[in-house]
C-alpha positions as a Markdown table, in Angstrom:
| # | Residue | x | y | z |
|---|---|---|---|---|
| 1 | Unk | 109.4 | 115.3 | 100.1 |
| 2 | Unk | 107.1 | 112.4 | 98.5 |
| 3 | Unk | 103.8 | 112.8 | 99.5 |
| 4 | Unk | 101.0 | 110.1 | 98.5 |
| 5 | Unk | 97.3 | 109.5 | 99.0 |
| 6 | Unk | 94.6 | 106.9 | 98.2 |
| 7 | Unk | 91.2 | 106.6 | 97.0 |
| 8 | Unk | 88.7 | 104.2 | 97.0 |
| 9 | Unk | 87.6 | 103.3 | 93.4 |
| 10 | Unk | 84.5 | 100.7 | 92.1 |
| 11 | Unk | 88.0 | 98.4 | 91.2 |
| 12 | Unk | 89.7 | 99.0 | 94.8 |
| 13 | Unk | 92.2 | 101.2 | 96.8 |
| 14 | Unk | 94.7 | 103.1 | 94.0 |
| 15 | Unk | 97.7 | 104.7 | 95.8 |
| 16 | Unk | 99.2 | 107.7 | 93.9 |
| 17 | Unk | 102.7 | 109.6 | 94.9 |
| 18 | Unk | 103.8 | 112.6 | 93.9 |
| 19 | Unk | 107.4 | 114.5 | 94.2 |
| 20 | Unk | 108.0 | 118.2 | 93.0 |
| 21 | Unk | 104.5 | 118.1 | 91.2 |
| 22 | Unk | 104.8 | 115.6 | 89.1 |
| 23 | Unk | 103.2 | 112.2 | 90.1 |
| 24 | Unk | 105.7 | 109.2 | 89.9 |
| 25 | Unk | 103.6 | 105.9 | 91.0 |
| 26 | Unk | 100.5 | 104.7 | 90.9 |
| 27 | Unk | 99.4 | 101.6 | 92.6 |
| 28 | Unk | 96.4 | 99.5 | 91.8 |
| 29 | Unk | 95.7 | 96.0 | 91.9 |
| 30 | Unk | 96.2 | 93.2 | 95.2 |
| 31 | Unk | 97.9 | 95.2 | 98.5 |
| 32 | Unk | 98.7 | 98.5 | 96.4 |
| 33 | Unk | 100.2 | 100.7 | 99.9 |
| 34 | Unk | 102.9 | 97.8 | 100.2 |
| 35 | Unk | 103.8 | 97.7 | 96.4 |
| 36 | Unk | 103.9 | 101.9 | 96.4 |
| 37 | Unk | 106.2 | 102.1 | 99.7 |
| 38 | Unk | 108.3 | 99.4 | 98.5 |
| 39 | Unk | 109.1 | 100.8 | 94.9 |
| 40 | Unk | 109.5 | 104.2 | 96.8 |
| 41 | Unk | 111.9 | 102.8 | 99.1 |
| 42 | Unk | 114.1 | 101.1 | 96.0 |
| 43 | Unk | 114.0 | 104.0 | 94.1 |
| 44 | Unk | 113.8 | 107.2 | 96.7 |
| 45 | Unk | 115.2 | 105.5 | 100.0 |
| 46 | Unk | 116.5 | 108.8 | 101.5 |
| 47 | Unk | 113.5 | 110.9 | 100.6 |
| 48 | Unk | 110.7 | 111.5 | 103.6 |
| 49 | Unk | 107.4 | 110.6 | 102.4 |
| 50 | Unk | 103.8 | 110.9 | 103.9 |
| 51 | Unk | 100.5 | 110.6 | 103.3 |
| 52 | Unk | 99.4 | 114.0 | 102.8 |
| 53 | Unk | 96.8 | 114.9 | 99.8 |
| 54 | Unk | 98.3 | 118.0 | 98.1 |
| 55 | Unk | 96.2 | 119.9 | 95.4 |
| 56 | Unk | 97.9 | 117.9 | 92.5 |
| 57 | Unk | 96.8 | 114.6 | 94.4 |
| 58 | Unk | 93.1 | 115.9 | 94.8 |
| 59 | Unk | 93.1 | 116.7 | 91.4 |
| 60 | Unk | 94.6 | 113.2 | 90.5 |
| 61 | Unk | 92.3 | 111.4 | 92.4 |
| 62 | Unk | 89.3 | 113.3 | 91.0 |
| 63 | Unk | 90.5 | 112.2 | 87.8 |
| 64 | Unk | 91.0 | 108.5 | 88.4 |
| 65 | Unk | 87.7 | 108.5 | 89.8 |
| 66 | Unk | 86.2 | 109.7 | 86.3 |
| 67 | Unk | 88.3 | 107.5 | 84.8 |
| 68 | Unk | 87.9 | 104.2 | 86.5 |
| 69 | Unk | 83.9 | 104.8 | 86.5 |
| 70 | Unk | 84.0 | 105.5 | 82.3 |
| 71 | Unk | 83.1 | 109.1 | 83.2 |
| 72 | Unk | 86.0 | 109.9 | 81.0 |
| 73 | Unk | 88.6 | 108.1 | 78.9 |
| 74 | Unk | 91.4 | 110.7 | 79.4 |
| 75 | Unk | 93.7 | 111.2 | 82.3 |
| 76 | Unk | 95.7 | 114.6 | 82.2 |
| 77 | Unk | 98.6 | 115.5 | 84.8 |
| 78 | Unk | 102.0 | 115.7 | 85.2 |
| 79 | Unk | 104.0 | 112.4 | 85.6 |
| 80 | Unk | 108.1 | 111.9 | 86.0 |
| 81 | Unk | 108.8 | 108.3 | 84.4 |
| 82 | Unk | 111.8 | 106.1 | 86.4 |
| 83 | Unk | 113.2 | 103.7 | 84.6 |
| 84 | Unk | 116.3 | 102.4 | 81.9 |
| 85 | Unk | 116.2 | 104.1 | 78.6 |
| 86 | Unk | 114.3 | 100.7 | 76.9 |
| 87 | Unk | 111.6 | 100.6 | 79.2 |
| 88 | Unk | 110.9 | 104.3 | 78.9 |
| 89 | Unk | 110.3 | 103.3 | 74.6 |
| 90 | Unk | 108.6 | 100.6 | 75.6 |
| 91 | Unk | 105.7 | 103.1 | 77.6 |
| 92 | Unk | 106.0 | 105.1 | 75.1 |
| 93 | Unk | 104.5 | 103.0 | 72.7 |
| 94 | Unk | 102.6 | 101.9 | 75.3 |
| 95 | Unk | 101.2 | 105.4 | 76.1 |
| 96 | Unk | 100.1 | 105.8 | 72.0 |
| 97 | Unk | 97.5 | 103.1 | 72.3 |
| 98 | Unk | 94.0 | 104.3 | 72.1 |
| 99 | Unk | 91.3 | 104.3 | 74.9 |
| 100 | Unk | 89.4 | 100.9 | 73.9 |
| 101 | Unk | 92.4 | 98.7 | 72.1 |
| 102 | Unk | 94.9 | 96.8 | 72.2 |
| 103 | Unk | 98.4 | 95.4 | 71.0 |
| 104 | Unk | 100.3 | 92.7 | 71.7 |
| 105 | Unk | 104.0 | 92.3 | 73.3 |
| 106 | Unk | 104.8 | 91.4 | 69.9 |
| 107 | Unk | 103.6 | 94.3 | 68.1 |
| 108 | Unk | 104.7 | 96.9 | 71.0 |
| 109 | Unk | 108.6 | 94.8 | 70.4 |
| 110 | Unk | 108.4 | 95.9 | 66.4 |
| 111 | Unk | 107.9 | 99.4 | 67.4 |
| 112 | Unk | 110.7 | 99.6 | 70.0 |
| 113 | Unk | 112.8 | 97.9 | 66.8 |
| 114 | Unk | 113.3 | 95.1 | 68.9 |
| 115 | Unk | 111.1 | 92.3 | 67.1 |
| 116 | Unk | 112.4 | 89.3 | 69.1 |
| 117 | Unk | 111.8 | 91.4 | 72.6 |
| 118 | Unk | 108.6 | 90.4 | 73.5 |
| 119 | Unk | 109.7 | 88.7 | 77.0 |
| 120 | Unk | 111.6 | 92.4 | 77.3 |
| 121 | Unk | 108.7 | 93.9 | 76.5 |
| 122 | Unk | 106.5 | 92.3 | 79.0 |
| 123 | Unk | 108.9 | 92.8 | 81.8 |
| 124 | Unk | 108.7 | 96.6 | 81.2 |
| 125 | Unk | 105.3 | 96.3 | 81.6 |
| 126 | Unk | 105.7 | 94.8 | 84.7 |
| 127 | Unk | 108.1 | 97.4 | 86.1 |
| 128 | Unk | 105.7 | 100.1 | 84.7 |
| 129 | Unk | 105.6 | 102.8 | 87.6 |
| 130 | Unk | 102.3 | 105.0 | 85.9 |
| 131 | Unk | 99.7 | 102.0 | 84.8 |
| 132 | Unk | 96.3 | 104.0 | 83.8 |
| 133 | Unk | 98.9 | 107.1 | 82.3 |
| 134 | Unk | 101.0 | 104.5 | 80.9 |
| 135 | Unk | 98.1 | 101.5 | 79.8 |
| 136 | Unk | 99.9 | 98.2 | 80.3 |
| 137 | Unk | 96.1 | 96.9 | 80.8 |
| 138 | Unk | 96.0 | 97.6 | 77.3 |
| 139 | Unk | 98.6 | 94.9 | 76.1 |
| 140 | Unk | 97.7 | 91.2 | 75.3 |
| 141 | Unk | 98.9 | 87.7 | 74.3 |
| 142 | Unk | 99.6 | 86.9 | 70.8 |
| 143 | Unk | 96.6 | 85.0 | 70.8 |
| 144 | Unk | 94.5 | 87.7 | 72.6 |
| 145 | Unk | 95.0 | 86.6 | 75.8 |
| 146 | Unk | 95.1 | 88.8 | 79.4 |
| 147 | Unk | 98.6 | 87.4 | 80.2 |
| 148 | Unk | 100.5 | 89.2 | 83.1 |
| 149 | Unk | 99.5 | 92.5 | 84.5 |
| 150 | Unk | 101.3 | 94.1 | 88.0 |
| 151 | Unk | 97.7 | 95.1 | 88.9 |
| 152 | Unk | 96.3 | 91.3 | 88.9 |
| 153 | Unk | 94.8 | 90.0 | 86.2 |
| 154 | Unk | 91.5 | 90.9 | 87.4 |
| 155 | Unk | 92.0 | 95.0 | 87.4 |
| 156 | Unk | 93.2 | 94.2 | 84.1 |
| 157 | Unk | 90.0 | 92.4 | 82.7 |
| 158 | Unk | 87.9 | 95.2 | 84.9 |
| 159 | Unk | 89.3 | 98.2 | 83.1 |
| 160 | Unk | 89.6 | 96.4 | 79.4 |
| 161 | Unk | 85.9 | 95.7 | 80.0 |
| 162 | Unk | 85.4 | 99.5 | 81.3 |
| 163 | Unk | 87.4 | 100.4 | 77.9 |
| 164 | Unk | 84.6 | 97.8 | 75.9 |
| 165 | Unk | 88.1 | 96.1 | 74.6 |
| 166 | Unk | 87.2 | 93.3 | 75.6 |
């Protein structure tokens, strides 16, 4: 069973799901309930899910609330990662950059060893099922731009400024 709540942050309505105790989406950013059921039917279409707010989801939400008021910079649960073997590198850099900075989809493509991937690398941020665990807000232009982000380039530019990054 999938089970998934929402709360109401100063940035808008974040979905979160969760399956066997481990939280496996987060949706922020322009009509996040559509986005969530729709990844959740692509990647668990026979599983039953509901909105039901289980302890881990309390606790989640609790801490997205800290989080997305600058109440505190760290976010601490269980998550389960879907995705192709590449992607999962590329949040993994991802997941190394600090509260307050940034890189760019060139640098993050030299650490995956892949220094011509930067397109590669930008499309794994877009199919980045954890942002906030996994920061994609947190990776720029070559130039320093806020290019692309699944949550709409405003949630990006309202939790780089939360960060002072920007």
């Amino acid at each position: 069973m999938i089970n998934y709540t929402s709360v109401n942050t100063a940035a808008g309505v974040i979905y979160i799901a969760e399956k066997d105790g481990k939280i496996i989406y987060i949706s922020i950013g322009n009509d996040p309930e559509t986005n969530m059921l729709r990844w959740l039917k692509k990647y668990f279409f026979s599983e039953k899910n509901g909105e039901n707010r289980t302890e881990l989801l309390e606790n989640v939400c609790s801490q997205i609330l800290k989080f997305m008021t600058g109440e505190s910079e760290i976010l601490d649960f269980p998550v389960e990662q879907t995705g192709t073997d590449f992607q999962k590198s590329v949040w993994s850099e991802i997941a190394c950059i600090p509260y307050g900075k940034v890189k760019t989809y060139g640098e993050l493509a030299k650490l995956t060893g892949k220094p011509a991937a930067s397109r590669a690398v930008g499309a794994a941020c877009g199919a980045n099922p954890l942002p906030l665990i996994i920061p994609c807000h947190r990776v720029v232009g070559a130039n320093g731009a806020l290019t692309g982000f699944g949550g709409g380039l405003e949630m990006k530019e309202f939790l780089l400024k939360l960060e002072k990054a920007i």
